[in-house]
C-alpha positions, 0 to 999 in steps of 0.5 A: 237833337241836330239834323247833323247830330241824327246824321252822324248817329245814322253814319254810325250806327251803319259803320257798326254794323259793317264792323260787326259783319265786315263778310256781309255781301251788299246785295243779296237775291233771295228765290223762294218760289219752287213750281217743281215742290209745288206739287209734292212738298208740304204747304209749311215747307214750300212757302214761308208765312208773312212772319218767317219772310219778316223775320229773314228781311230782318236778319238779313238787315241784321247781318249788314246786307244793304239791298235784297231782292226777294222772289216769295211769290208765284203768279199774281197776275189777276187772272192767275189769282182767279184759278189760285186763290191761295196765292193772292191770299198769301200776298195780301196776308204777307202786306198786311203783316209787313206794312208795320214791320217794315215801316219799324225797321226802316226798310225801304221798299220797292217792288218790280214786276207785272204790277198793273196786272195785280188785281185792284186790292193788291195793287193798293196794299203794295203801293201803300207798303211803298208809300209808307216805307219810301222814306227809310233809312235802312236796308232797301228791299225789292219785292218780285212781283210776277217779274219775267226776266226772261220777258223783260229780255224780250221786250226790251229788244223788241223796244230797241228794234223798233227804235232802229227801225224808226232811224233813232238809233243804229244796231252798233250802239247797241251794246250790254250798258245800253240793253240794260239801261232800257229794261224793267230791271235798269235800277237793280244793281247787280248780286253778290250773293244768290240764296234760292230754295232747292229746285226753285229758278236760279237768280241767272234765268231771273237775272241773267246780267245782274247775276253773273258774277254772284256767289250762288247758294241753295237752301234746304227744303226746311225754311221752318228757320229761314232767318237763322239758316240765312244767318248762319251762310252768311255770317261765314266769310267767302272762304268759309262758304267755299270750303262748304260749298266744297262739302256738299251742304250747298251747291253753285248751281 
């Protein structure tokens, strides 16, 4: 087959996908991390295995979504893993079980965070995991990865300040385009819809430019069925998740 014929079955099959989901919004967050059910709920409840994470990432390409970012993971710098083990094992079993998944999904990912504090051997199983699916074709999926954003606000101020005290730049220039140009999350576009886990932090504390304007929705402390609860939000037009979220199921927070 031509590299002409594969581009147009690729436009195709990309054009289907929209028809068959014209709701589908573009870029969804996806928090899973609750530190406040982390002392209460049950391990199964609180935090999805590598199948169940898999399985959402591929629903959520499924129904159309073309960009998700996903925060499933606590701390993982070295040190934090040293005191919470468990931790570093979930993210080592969850690039383990990906890897292969996501390669034949054509998933590309990315991830953004803390990454040179990762200890060595997660270090080297995510860059694999971004090596191996750099050149998919399908949904991109960003991995959190002991991102702070509030930090990243911090330190890309501190950034800007020095740059005003070196004479290379004027308060005045600065403004919300440029701030976000310089910070660590520069290449995220900005949310359409936030799906976060009952007590987990909310996308604006995460994001707060990137998710101002987005659709925020909650989902229950089950995520026994976390592919076919996403599922069922998003498959539901905005107007239909609004007369829900008017019913109480979910809450804007």
């Amino acid at each position: 087959m031509s590299e002409a014929s594969e581009t147009h079955d690729r436009d195709t099959d990309v054009d289907l996908r929209r028809t068959s989901f014209p709701a589908a919004p573009s870029h969804v967050a996806l928090v899973l991390v609750s530190d406040e059910l982390a002392s209460t709920a049950p391990r199964g409840e609180r935090e999805p295995s590598p199948a169940l994470l898999c399985d959402a990432v591929l629903e959520l390409q499924a129904l159309g979504v073309e960009h998700l970012t996903l925060q499933a993971f606590g701390d993982l710098s070295a040190w934090a893993c040293r005191a919470t083990p468990d931790e570093a094992r979930r993210f080592h079993d969850f690039l383990a079980y990906a890897t292969p998944c996501l390669v034949a999904a054509g998933i590309r990912v990315t991830a953004l965070g803390q990454l040179d504090e990762l200890a060595l051997s997660l270090r080297k199983g995510l860059k694999r995991l971004i090596h191996v699916t750099r050149r998919g074709r399908g949904m991109s999926l960003t991995l959190l990865v002991s991102y702070r954003g509030r930090s990243d606000i911090v330190e890309t101020a501190r950034h800007l300040a020095t740059h005003v005290q070196a004479g290379l730049l004027i308060p005045e220039d600065i403004d919300e385009e440029l701030f976000r140009t310089r910070m660590q999350a520069a290449g995220v576009q900005n949310f359409d819809v936030c799906i976060r886990l009952q007590h987990a932090p909310r996308a604006r504390d995460l994001f707060p430019f990137h998710a101002t304007d987005a659709e925020t929705l909650d989902l229950s402390c089950d995520i026994a069925d976390l592919g076919a609860e996403l599922s069922r939000m998003l498959r539901a037009n905005p107007n239909q998740r609004a007369s829900t979220l008017a019913q109480g199921d979910y809450h804007d927070t």
